[in-house]
N, C-alpha and C positions, 0 to 999 in steps of 0.2 A: 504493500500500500504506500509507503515511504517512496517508494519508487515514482510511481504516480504520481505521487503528491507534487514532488519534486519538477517531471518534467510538465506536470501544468501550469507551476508557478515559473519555470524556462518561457513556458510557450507566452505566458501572459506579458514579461518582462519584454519580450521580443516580440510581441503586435503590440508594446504599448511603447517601445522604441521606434518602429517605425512607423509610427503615427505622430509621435514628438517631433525628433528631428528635424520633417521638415517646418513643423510651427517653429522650432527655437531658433532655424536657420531665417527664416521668414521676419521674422519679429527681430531679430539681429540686422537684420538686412535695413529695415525698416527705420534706421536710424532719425530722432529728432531732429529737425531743420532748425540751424539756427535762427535767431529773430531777433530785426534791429528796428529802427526807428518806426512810428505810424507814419503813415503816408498822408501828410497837411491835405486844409483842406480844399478841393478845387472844382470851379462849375468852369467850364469851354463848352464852343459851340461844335457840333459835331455834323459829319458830313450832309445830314437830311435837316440840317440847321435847326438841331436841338440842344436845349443844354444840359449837359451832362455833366457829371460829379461823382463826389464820392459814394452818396447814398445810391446813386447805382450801380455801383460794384458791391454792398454790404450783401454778406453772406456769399458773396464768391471769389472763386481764385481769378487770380488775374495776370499779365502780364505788360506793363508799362515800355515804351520805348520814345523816346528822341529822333525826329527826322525830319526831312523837308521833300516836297516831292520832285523839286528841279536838283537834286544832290545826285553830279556827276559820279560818285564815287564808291562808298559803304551801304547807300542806302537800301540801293537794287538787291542787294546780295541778303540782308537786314530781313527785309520783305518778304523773299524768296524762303526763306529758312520760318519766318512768323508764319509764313503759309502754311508750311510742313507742323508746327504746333497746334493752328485753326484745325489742321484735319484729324489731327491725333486725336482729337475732341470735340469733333463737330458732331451739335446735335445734344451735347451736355448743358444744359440752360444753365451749372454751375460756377461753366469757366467761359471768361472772356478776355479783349485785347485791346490795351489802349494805345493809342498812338498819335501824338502829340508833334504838332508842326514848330519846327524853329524858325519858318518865316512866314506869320501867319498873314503880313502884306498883300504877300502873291497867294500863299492859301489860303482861297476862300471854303467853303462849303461845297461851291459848285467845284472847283478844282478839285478837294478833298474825295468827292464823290467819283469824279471819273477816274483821278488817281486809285483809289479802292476798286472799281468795276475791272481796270486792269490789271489790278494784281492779284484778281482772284479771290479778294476780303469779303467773303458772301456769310460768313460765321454774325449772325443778328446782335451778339454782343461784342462785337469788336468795331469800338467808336475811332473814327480819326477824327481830332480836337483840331480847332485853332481859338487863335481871341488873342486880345493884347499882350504887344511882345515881352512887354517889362515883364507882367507878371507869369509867363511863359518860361520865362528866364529865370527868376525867382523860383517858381516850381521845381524846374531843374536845376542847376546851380548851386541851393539851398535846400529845398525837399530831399533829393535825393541826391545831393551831394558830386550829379553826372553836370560836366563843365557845356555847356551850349554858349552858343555866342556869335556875332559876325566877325568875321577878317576877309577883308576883300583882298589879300596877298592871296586866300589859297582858294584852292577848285571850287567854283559852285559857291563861295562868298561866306559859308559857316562852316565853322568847326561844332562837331558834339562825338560823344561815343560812340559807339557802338553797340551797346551792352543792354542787355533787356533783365530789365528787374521782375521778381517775382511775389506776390504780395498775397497774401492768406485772406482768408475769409473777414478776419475781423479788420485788416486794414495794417496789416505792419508789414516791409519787405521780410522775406525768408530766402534762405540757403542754404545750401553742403556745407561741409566742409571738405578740404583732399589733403593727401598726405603730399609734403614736402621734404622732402628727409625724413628724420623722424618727428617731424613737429606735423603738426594738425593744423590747419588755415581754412575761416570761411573764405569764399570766393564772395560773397556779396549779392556779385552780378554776375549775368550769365552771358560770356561772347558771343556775342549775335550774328559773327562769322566763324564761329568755331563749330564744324559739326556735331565733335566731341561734348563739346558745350549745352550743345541744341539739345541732344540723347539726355545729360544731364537732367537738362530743363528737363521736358517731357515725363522723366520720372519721379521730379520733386513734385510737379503738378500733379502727379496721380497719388502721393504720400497728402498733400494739403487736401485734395478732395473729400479722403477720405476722416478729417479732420473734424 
């Protein structure tokens, strides 16, 4: 009977091993994003010339970006990749994508809108903003700490990042962190031309979903 005994309390150990594992490996994986500052508050007008802000992103993930639509340079590539994020989640009323002009002059609403028709931005919550420059500037520069600005020395007349912020349900940016050596680093922000980056994104957004 000992005998018995024995290999049912084997067998049990062992379907109750590989039912764990992959939860511990799962829930390991699943590591907490770090969390920085709230994201101030902001109304712009957006391409169907509405205003938009922060109570419409409450309760969802998000994903913030800096651009302008005549930017010879970063922009296109920027875009191209947010598209690739829109789809990974299109159809989730959760998540959405803001995107914000640094020259809101020439971006109007009507520009904003055929700018978005060609690049594919058909996701219902993904606004492209414009509205006064100062406080556009402000927003960026000081919200989020990403430098925006004009210099008519380089291409296309503004400098900004690149870099797409990702922002939690309740309103604060979050992030990884990656090993450096042996030291641990948030990244912050997410390279908006890095594909690497991108795959990043895409999986921090489905950790915050589920938030």
């Amino acid at each position: 009977m000992k005998k018995y005994s024995y290999i049912s309390i084997a067998f049990v150990i062992l379907i109750f091993g590989i039912w764990a594992v992959p939860k511990i490996v799962a829930n390991f994986n699943q590591k907490q994003l770090m969390k920085f500052e709230e994201v101030p508050p902001f109304e712009f007008e957006n391409q169907h010339s509405l205003l938009i802000g922060n109570s419409d992103y409450k309760n969802k993930v998000y994903v913030v970006e800096f651009f302008f639509t005549s930017c010879p340079t970063i922009c296109p590539r920027m875009n191209e990749n947010m598209v690739k994020v829109q789809n990974e989640f299109y159809g989730n009323p959760s998540f959405g994508i803001v995107s914000i002009s640094i020259d809101p002059e020439r971006d109007s609403p009507e520009v904003l809108k055929t700018y978005a028709d060609e690049k594919g931005a058909t996701l219902k919550n993904w606004n492209f903003l414009t509205g006064d420059k100062e406080e556009i500037y402000s927003f960026s520069n000081d919200g989020f700490k990403l430098y925006a600005g004009e210099n008519k020395d380089v291409e296309g007349g503004f400098e900004h990042s690149g870099l797409f912020a990702l922002i939690d349900k309740d309103g604060f940016i979050r992030s990884r962190t990656v090993m450096n050596g042996d030291i641990e680093n948030p990244i912050k922000f997410y390279n908006g031309l890095d594909e690497k980056e991108i795959q990043w994104l895409k999986e921090d957004i489905k950790l915050l979903l589920k938030e």
